[in-house]
C-alpha positions as CSV (number, residue, x, y, z in Angstrom):
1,X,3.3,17.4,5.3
2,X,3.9,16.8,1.1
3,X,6.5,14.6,1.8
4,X,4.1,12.2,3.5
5,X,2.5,11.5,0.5
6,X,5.6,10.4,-0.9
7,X,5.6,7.7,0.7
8,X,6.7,5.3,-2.4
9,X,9.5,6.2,-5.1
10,X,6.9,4.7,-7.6
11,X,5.0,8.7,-6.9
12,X,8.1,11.2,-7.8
13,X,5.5,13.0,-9.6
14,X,3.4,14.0,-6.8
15,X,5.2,17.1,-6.0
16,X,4.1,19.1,-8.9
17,X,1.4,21.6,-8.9
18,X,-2.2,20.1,-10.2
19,X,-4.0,22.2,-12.2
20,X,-6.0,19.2,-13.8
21,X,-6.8,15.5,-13.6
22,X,-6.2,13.9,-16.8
23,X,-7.4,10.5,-16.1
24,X,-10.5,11.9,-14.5
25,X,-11.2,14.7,-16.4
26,X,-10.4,14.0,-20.8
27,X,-10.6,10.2,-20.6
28,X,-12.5,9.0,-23.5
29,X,-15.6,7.1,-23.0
30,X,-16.0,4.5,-24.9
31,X,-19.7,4.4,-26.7
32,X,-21.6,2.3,-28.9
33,X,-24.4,4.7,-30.1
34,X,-22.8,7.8,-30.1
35,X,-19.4,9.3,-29.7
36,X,-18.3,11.5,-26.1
37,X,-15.7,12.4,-24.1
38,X,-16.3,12.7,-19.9
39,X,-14.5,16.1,-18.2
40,X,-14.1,16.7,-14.8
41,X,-17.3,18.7,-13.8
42,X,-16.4,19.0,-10.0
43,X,-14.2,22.3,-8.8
44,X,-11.1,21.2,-7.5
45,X,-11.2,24.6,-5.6
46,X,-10.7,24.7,-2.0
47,X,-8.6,21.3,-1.2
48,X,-5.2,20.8,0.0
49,X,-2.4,20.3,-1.9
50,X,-1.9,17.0,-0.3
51,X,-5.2,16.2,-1.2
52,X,-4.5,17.1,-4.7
53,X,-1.4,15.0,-4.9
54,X,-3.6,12.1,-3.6
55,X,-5.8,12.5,-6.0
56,X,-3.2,12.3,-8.7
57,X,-1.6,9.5,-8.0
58,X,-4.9,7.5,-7.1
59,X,-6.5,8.3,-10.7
60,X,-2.9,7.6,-12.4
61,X,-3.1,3.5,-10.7
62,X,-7.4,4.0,-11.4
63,X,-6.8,4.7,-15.2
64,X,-5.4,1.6,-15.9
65,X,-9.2,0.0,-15.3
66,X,-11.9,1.7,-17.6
67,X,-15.5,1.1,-16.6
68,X,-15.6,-2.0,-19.2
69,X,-13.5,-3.4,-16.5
70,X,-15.8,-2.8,-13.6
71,X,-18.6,-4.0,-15.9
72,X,-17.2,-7.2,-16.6
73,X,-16.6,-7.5,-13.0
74,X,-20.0,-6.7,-12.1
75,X,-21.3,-9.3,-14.2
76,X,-18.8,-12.3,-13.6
77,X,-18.9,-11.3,-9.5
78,X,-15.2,-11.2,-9.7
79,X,-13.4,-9.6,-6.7
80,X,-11.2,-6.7,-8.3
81,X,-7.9,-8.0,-7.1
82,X,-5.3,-6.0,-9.3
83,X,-7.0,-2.9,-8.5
84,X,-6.2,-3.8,-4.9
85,X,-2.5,-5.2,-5.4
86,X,-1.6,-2.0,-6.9
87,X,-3.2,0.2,-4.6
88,X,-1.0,-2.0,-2.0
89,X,2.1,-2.0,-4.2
90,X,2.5,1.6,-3.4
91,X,1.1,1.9,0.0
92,X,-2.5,3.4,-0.2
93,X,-3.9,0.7,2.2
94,X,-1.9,2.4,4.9
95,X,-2.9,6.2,3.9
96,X,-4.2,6.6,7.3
97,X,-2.2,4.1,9.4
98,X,0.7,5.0,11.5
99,X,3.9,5.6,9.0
100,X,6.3,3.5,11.8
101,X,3.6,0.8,10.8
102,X,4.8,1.5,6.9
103,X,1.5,3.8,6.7
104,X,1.7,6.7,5.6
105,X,0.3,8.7,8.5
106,X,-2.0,11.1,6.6
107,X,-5.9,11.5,7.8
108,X,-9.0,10.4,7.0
109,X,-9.0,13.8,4.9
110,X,-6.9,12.7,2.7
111,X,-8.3,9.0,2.8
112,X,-11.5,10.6,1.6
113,X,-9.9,12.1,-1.3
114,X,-8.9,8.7,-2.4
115,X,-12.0,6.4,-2.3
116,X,-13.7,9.1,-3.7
117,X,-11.3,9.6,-7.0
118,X,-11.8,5.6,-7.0
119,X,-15.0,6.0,-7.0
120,X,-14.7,9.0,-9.7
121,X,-12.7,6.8,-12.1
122,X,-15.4,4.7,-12.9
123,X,-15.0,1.8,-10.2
124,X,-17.6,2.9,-8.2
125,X,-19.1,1.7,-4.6
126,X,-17.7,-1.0,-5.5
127,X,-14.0,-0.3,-6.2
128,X,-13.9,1.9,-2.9
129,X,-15.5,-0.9,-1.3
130,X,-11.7,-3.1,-2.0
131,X,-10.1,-1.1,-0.3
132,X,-12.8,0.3,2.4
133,X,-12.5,-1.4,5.2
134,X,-9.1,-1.7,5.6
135,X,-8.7,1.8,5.8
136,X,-11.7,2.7,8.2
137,X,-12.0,-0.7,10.8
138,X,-8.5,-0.6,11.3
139,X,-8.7,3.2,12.7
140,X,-9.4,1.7,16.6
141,X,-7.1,-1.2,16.2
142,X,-4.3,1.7,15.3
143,X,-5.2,3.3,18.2
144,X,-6.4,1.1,21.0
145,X,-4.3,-1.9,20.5
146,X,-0.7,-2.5,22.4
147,X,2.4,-1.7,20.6
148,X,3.3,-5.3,20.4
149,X,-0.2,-5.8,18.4
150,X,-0.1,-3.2,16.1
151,X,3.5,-4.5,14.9
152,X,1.7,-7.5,14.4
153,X,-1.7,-7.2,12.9
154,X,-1.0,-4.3,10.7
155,X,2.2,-4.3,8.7
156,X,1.1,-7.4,6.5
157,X,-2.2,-5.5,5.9
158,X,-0.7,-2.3,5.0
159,X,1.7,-4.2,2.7
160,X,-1.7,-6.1,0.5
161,X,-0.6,-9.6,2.7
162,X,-4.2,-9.7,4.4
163,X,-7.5,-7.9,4.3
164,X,-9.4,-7.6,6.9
165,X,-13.5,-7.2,7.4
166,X,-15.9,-5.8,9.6
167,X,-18.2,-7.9,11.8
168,X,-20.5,-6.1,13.7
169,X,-24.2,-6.5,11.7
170,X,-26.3,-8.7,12.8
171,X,-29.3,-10.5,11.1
172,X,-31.7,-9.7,14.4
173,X,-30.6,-6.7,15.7
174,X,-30.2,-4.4,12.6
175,X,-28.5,-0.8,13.7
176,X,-29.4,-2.0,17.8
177,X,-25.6,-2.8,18.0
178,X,-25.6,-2.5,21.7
179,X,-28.1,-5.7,21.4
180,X,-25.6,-7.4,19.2
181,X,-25.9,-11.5,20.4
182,X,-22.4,-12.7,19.1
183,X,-20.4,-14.3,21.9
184,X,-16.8,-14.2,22.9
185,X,-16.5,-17.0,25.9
186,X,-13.5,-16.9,27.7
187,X,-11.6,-20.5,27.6
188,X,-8.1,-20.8,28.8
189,X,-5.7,-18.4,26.6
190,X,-8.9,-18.6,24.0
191,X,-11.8,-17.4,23.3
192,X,-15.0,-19.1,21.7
193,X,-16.8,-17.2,18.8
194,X,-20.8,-18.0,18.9
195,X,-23.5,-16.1,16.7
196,X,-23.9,-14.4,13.4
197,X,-23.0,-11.4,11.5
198,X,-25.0,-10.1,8.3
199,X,-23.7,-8.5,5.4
200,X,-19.7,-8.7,5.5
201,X,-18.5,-7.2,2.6
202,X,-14.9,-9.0,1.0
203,X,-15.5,-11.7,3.7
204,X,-14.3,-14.3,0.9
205,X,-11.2,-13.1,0.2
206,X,-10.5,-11.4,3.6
207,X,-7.9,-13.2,6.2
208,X,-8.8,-11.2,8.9
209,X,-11.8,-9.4,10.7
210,X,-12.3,-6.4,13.3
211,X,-14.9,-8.3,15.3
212,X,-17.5,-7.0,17.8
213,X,-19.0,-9.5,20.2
214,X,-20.7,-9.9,23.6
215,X,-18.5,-10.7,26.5
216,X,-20.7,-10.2,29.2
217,X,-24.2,-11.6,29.1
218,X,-27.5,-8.5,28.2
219,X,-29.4,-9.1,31.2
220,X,-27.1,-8.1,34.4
221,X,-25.3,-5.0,32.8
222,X,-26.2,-1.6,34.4
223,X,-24.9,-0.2,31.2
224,X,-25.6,-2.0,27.8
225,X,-22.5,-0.5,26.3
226,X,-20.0,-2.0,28.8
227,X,-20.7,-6.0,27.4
228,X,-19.2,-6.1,24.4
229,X,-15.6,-6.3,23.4
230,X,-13.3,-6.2,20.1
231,X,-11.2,-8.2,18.6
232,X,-9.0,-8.5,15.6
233,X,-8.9,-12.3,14.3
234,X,-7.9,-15.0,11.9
235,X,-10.5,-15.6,9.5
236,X,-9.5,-18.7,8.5
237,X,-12.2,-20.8,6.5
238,X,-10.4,-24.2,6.8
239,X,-11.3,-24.2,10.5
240,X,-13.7,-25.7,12.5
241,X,-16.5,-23.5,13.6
242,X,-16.6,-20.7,10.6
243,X,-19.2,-20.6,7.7
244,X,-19.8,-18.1,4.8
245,X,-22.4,-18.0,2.6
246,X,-22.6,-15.3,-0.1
247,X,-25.5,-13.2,-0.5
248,X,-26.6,-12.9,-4.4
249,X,-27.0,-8.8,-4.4
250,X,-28.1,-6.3,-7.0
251,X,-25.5,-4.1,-7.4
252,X,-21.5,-3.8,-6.7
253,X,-21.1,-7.4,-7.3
254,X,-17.6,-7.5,-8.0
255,X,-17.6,-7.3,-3.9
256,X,-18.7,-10.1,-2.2
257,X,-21.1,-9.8,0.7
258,X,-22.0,-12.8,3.5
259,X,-23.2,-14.1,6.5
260,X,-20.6,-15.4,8.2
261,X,-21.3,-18.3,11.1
262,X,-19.7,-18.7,13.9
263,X,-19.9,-21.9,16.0
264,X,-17.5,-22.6,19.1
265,X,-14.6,-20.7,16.4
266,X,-11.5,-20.5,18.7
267,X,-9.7,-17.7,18.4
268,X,-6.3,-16.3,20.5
269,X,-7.2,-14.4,23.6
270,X,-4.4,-11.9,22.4
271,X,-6.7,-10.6,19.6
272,X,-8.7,-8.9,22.2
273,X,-8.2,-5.0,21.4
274,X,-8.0,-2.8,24.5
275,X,-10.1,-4.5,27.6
276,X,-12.7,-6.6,27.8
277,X,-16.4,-4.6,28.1
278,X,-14.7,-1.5,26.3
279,X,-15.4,-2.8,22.3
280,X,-18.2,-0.5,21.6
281,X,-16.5,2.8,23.1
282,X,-13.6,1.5,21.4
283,X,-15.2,0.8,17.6
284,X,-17.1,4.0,18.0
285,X,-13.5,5.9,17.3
286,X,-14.3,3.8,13.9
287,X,-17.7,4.9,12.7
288,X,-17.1,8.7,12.1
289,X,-14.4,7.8,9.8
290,X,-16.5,5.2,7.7
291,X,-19.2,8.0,7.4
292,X,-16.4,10.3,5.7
293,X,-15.3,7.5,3.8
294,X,-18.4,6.5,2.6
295,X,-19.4,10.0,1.4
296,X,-16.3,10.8,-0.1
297,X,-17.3,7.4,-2.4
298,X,-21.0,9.0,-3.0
299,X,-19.7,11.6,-4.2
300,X,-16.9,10.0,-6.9
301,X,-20.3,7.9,-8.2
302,X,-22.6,11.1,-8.5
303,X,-19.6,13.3,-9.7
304,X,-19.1,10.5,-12.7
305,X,-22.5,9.9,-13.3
306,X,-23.2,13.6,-13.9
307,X,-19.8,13.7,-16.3
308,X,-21.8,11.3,-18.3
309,X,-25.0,12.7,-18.5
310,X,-23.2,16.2,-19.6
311,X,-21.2,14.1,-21.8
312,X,-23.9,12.6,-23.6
313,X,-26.5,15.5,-23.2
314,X,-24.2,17.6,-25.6
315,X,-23.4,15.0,-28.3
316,X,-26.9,13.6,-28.2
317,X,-29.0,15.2,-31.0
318,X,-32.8,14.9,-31.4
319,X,-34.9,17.5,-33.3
320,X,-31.7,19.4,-35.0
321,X,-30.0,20.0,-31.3
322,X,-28.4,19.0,-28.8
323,X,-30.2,17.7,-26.0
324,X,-28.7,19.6,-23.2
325,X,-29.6,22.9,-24.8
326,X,-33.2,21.8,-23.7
327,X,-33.8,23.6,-20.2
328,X,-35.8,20.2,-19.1
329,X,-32.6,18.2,-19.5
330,X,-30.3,21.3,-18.5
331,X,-31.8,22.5,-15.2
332,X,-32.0,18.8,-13.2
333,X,-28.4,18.4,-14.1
334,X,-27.7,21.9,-13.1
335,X,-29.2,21.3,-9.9
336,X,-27.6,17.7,-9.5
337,X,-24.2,19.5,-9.7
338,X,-25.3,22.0,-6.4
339,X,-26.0,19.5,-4.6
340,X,-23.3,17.4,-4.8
341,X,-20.9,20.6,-4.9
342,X,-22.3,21.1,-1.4
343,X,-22.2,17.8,-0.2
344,X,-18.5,17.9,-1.3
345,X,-17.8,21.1,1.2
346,X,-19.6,19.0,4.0
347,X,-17.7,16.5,3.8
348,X,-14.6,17.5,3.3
349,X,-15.2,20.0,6.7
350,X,-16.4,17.0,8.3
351,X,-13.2,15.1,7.7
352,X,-11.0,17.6,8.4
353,X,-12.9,18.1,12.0
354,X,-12.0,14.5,12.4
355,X,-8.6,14.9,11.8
356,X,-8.5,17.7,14.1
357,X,-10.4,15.9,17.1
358,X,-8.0,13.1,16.4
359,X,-4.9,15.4,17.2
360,X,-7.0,16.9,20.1
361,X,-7.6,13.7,21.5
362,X,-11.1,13.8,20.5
363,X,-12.4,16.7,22.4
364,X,-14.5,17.6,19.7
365,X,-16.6,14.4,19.8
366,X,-20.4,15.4,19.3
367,X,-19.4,18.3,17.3
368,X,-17.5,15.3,14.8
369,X,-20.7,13.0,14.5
370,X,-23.2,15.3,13.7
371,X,-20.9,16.9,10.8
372,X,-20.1,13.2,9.5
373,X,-23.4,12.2,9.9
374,X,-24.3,15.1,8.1
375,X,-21.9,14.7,5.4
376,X,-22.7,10.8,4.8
377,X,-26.9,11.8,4.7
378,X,-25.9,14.8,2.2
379,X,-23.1,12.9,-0.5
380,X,-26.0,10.0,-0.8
381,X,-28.7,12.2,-1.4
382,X,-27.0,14.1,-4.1
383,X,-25.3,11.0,-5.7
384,X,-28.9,9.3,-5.9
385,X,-29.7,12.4,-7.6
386,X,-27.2,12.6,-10.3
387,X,-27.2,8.9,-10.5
388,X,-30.6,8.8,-11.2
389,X,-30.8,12.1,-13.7
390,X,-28.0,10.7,-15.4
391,X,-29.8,7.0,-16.3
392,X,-33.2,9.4,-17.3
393,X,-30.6,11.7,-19.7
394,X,-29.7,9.3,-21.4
395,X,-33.2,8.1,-22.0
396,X,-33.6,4.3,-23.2
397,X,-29.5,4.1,-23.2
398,X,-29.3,4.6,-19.9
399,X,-30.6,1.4,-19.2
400,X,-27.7,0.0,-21.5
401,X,-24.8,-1.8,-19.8
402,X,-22.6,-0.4,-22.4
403,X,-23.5,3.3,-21.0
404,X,-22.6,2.4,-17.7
405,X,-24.9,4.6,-15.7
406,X,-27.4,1.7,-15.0
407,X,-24.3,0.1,-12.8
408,X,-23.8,3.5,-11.1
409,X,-27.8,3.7,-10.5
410,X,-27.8,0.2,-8.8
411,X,-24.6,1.3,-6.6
412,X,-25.7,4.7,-5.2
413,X,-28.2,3.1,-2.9
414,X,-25.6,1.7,-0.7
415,X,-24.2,5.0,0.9
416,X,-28.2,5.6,1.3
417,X,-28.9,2.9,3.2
418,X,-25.5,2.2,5.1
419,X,-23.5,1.8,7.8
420,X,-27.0,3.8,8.8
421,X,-30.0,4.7,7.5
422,X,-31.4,8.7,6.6
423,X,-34.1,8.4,9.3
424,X,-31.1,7.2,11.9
425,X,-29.1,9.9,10.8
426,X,-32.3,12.6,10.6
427,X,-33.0,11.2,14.4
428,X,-29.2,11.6,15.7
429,X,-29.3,15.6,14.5
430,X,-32.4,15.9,15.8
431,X,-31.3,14.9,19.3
432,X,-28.0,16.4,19.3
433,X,-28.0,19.1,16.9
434,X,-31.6,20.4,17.9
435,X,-31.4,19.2,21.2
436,X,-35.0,17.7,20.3
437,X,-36.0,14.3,22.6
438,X,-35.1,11.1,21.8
439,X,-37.3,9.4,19.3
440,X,-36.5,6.1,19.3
């Protein structure tokens, strides 16, 4: 399986042993007020050696942006677009794509591992977030689309050619996707696009999108789940019948986010993926991984907003001492790191019983969502945590730009809040871990 991750001669050196991260774990933070260094505080215990090589090669292209970077970015609203051409240049869009494709057919295991050392490095949410859905919406277009489809929709993307998005929140219906109102009417070898979506992250700069939309009308369906249908289209903004409009937002800004119009937008009735009516069975193979994905990135943002607060809690000194020697800054960080060391074993277990329902044909599917689910509610609770200990360590720097934990602190309520909220999540164990009724 190591030779999969060599997947481009520009990694030779992924064969060797890790022992430690050194872009991760001794890069110098740069201060203003007081002089640190960051260290890798999470165990690297316990993972794969594929994983490990991952995570090597991902921090050796993340280096080469320092959290000035991701500031600057933050600031200007600029999308992060060599972060993402050299994450293409040597294949990591296609980690967990199909290596005939020019993937490199590892799992969402081992795409965890890399939005979360992204995440780690200092980019943040929003440096995962380049890359994010391209590796998770085009899961069910891997496997539910012809042959002749996958040759053609996801080479280009694997190669950095086009980015895709992910249409499937809407303004009225919130996490009632089955009550989703964007249509798809059949016209000739077309169809027609109608509606709205909410909230479509690197819908700006994307080419394409994995769209779910309503073929059949609500009203005469027996079965709410069988109207709607997906589709992988053009997103092209020079033709009739598409609108985006940014939505100003408080944190990740580097990444745009939208509502995207759609009025009579024609669209080949060859981008339909799998049959019509089967969409949400079919996008469902996509939501377990995001929830992987998305914790493995809450956990890079609370893992380096912890390094900070450590960082600056022992170089920090008020009264003749260091402020970490003081058991009221000590014991919340202490605790910070158990709870995101725990969240870590969740969800790596909860990937890797992904990748293994995946190879069994997904036999294991309730046992999957409730340990993704899980994992996604657990990473953002810890990385909220350490995000916000770390902005209180460092007292009135932490509300510093030039500290960068303020950034991290406005980030870390993403993975709380989606692709689903805590009480969704607390009401899906309930139901299906604890066999408890319904509740909503």
């Amino acid at each position: 399986m190591a030779s999969k991750v060599l997947f481009r001669a520009s990694l030779p050196s992924l064969r060797r042993p890790i022992r430690t991260i050194p872009s991760l774990c001794t890069s110098p933070i740069s201060r203003y007020f007081s002089s640190s260094q960051s260290h890798c505080v999470m165990s690297l215990s316990g993972f794969t050696q594929e994983q490990l090589d991952v995570r090597e090669a991902v921090s050796k292209i993340c280096s080469k942006y320092p959290d000035e970077y991701w500031m600057e970015h933050d600031n200007s609203g600029e999308y992060p677009h060599e972060l993402h051409g050299d994450l293409a240049r040597d294949g990591w869009i296609g980690i967990a794509l199909p290596e005939e494709l020019g993937g490199a057919g590892l799992g969402i295991s081992e795409a965890t591992m890399m939005l979360h050392t992204i995440a780690e490095s200092g980019a943040g949410i929003a440096g995962a977030q380049s890359i994010h859905a391209n590796v998770y919406a085009t899961q069910p277009v891997a496997k539910f689309a012809s042959a002749e489809q996958r040759a053609r929709m996801l080479p280009k993307l694997i190669a950095g050619e086009t980015r895709t998005c992910f249409g499937v929140t809407e303004p009225n219906t919130g996490l009632e996707t089955l009550k989703l109102t964007t249509q798809a009417k059949r016209d000739g070898d077309s169809y027609l696009i109608s509606g709205q979506k909410i909230w479509i992250s690197s819908a700006q700069v994307a080419t394409k999108m994995v769209l779910l939309a309503r073929t059949t009308p609500l009203s005469p369906l027996s079965k709410p789940s069988e109207g709607l249908s997906l589709f992988f289209i053009d997103l092209d903004k020079t033709a009739p019948g598409l609108d985006l409009k940014r939505i100003p937002k408080m944190g990740g800004r580097a990444i745009d986010a939208n509502e995207v119009f759609f009025d009579n937008y024609r669209v080949p009735a060859d981008t339909l993926i799998g049959k019509e009516g089967q969409g949400f069975k079919i996008v469902l193979h996509g939501l377990n991984a995001e929830r992987c994905l998305l914790a493995g990135e809450a956990l890079g943002l609370g893992y380096a907003a912890l390094s900070r607060a450590a960082s600056y809690a022992k170089t920090r000194i008020v009264f003749g001492r260091p402020i970490g020697q003081n058991q009221g800054i000590q014991h919340p960080l202490a605790s910070a790191y158990m709870h995101l060391e725990a969240a870590k074993l969740a969800t790596y277990h909860a990937a890797r019983l992904y990748d293994q329902s995946a190879k069994e044909g997904g036999r294991m599917g309730e046992e999957v969502g409730v340990a993704c689910n899980s994992a996604k509610y657990l990473a953002a609770e810890a990385a909220f945590t350490a995000c916000e200990r770390a902005v209180l360590t460092h007292g009135g720097m932490g509300y510093a730009q030039e500290y960068h934990v303020e950034r991290y602190m406005r980030e870390v309520f993403v993975p709380r809040i989606a692709p689903v909220s805590r009480e969704m999540i607390m009401n899906y164990i309930g139901e299906k871990a604890l066999g408890l009724p319904r509740s909503y």
